[in-house]
C-alpha positions as a Markdown table, in Angstrom:
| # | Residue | x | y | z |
|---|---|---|---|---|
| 1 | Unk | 216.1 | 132.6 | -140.7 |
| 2 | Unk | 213.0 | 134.6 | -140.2 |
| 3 | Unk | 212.4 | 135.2 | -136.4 |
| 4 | Unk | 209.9 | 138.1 | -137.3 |
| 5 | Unk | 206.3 | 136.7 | -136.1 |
| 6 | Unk | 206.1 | 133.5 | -134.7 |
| 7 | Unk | 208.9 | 130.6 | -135.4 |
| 8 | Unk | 208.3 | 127.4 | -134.3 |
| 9 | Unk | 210.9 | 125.0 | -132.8 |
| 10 | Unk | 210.3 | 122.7 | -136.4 |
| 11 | Unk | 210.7 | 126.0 | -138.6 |
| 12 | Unk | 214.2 | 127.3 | -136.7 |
| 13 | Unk | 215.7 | 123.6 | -136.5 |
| 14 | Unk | 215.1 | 123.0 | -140.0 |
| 15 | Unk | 218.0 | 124.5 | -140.7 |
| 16 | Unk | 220.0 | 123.8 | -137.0 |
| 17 | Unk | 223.4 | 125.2 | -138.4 |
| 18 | Unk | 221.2 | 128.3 | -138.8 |
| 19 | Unk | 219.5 | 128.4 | -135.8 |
| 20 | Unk | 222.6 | 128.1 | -134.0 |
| 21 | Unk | 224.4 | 130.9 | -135.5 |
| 22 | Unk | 221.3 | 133.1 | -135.2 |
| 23 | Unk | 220.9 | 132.7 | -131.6 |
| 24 | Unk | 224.6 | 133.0 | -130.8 |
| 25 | Unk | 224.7 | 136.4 | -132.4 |
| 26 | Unk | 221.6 | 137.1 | -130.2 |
| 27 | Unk | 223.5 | 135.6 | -127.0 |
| 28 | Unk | 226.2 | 138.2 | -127.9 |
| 29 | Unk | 224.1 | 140.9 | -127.9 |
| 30 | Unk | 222.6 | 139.9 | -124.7 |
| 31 | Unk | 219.7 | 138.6 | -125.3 |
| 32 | Unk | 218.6 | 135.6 | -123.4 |
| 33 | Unk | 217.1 | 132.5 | -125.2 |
| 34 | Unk | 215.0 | 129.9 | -123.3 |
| 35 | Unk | 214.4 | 126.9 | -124.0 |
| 36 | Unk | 210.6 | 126.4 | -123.8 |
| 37 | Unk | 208.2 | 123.6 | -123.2 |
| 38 | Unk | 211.6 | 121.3 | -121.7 |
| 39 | Unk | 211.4 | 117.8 | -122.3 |
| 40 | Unk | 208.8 | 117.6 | -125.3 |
| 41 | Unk | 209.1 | 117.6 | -128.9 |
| 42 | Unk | 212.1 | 120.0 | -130.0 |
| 43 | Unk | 213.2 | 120.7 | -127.0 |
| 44 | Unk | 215.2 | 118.4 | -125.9 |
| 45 | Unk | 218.5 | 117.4 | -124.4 |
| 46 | Unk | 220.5 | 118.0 | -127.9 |
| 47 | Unk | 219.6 | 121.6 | -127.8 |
| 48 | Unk | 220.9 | 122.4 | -124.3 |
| 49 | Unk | 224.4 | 121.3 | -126.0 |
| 50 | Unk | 223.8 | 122.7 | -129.7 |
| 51 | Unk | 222.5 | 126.5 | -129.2 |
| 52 | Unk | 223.3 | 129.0 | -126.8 |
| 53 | Unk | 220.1 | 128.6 | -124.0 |
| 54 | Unk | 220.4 | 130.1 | -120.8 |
| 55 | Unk | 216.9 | 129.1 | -119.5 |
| 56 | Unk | 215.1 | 126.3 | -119.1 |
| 57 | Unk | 211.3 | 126.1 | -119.2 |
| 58 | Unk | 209.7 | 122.7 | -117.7 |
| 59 | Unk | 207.0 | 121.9 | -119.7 |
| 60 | Unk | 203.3 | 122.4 | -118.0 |
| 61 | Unk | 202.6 | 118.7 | -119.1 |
| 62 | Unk | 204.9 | 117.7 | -116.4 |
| 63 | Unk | 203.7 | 120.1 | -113.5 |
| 64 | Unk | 200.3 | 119.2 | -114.1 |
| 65 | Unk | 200.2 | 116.0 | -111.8 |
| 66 | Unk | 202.9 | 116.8 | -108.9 |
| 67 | Unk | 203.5 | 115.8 | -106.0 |
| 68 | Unk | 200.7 | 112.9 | -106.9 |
| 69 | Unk | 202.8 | 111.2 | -110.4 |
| 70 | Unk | 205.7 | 109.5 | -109.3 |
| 71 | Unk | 207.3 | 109.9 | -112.6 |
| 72 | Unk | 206.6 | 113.6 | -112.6 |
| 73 | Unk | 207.7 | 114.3 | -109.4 |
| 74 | Unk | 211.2 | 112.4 | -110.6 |
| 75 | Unk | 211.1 | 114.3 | -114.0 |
| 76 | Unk | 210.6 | 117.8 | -112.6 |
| 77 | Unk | 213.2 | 116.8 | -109.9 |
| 78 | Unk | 215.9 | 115.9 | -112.8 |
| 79 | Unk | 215.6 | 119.1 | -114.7 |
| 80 | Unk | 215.9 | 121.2 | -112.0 |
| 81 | Unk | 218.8 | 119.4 | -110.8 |
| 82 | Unk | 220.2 | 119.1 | -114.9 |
| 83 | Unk | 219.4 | 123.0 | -114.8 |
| 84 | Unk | 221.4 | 123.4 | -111.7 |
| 85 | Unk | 224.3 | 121.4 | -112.9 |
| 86 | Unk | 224.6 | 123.3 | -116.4 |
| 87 | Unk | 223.7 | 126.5 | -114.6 |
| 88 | Unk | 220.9 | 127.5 | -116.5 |
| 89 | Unk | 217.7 | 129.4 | -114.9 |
| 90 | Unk | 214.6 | 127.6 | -115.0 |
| 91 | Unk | 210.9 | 128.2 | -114.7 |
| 92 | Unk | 208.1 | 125.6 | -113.9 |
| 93 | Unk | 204.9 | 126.4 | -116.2 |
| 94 | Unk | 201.3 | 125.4 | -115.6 |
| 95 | Unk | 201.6 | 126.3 | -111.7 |
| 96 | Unk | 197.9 | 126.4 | -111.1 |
| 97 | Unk | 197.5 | 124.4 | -107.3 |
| 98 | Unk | 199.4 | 125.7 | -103.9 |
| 99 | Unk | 200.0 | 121.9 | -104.0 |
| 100 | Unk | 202.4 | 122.2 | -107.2 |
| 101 | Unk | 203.7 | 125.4 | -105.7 |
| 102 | Unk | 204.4 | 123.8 | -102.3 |
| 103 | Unk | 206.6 | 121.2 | -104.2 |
| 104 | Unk | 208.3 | 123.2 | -106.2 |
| 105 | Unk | 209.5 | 124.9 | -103.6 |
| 106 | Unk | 210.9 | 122.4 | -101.8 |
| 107 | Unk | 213.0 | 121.3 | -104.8 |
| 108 | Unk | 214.2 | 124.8 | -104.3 |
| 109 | Unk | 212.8 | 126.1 | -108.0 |
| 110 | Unk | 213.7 | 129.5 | -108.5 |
| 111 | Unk | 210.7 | 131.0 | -110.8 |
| 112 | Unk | 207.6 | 130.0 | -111.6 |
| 113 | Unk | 204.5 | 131.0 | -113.4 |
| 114 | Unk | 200.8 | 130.0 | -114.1 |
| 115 | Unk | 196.7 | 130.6 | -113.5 |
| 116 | Unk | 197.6 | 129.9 | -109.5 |
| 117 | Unk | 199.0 | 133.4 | -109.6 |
| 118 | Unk | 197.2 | 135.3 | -112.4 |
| 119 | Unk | 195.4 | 134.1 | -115.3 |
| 120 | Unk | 196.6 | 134.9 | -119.3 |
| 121 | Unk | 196.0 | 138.0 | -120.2 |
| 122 | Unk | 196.1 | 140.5 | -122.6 |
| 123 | Unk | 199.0 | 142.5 | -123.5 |
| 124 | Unk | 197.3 | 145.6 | -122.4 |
| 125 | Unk | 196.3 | 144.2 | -119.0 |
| 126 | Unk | 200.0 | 143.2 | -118.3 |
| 127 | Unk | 201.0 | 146.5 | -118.5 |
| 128 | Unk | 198.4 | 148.2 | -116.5 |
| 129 | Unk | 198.9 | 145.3 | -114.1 |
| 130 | Unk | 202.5 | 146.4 | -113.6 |
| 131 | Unk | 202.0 | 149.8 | -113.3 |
| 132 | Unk | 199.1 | 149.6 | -111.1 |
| 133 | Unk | 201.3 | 147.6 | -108.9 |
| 134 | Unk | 204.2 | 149.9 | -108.9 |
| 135 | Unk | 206.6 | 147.6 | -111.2 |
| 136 | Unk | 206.1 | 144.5 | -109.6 |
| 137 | Unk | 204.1 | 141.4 | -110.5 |
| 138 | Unk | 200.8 | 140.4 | -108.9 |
């Protein structure tokens, strides 16, 4: 298995057996692996039990509408609880409103990330940005 580039989730688990192997010898070697975009397409609740993921990444798609969705105020509630449970960090995506933020916190999620605190950038502008600030994030 290739991970040079860009692999996505339907390339590696074309070959699962593979996949898992690959990213326990990368687990060994200390590498973390998260699990990105939780709760859509590949990654799902098989791949929490089949490879080696020590972070969980709730999907944007289900940050977008909280505290205002009932449904994603109960799924974003059950991952961070599932990632508790498993003991597995986790980050909420697509923060972009104190709102979301405000929630977020109160379900007592750890890291998050998103335009409410910095837009994308460049590669070049993240690192300026952190030395600018001293090593720590804007």
């Amino acid at each position: 298995m290739n991970f040079s580039g860009t692999t996505t989730e339907s390339q590696a688990m074309a070959d699962a057996d593979q996949a898992r192997r690959t990213l326990t010898a990368l687990a060994d070697l200390g590498v973390a692996v998260a699990l990105d975009d939780f709760g859509t397409g590949h990654s799902s609740l098989a791949l929490l039990k089949a490879l080696p993921v020590q972070r969980l990444k709730i999907d944007r798609s289900f940050v977008r509408d909280i505290p205002h969705d009932n449904t994603d105020t109960v799924l974003v509630r059950g991952a961070l609880a599932l990632a508790r449970t498993l003991r597995r960090e986790v980050v909420a995506e697509g923060v972009e409103t104190a709102e979301q933020l405000a929630f977020l916190r109160r379900c007592r999620c750890p890291v998050y990330q998103g335009w409410l605190f910095a837009p994308a950038l460049p590669a070049n502008d993240v690192f300026e940005r952190v030395a600018s600030s001293g090593g720590h994030s804007a």
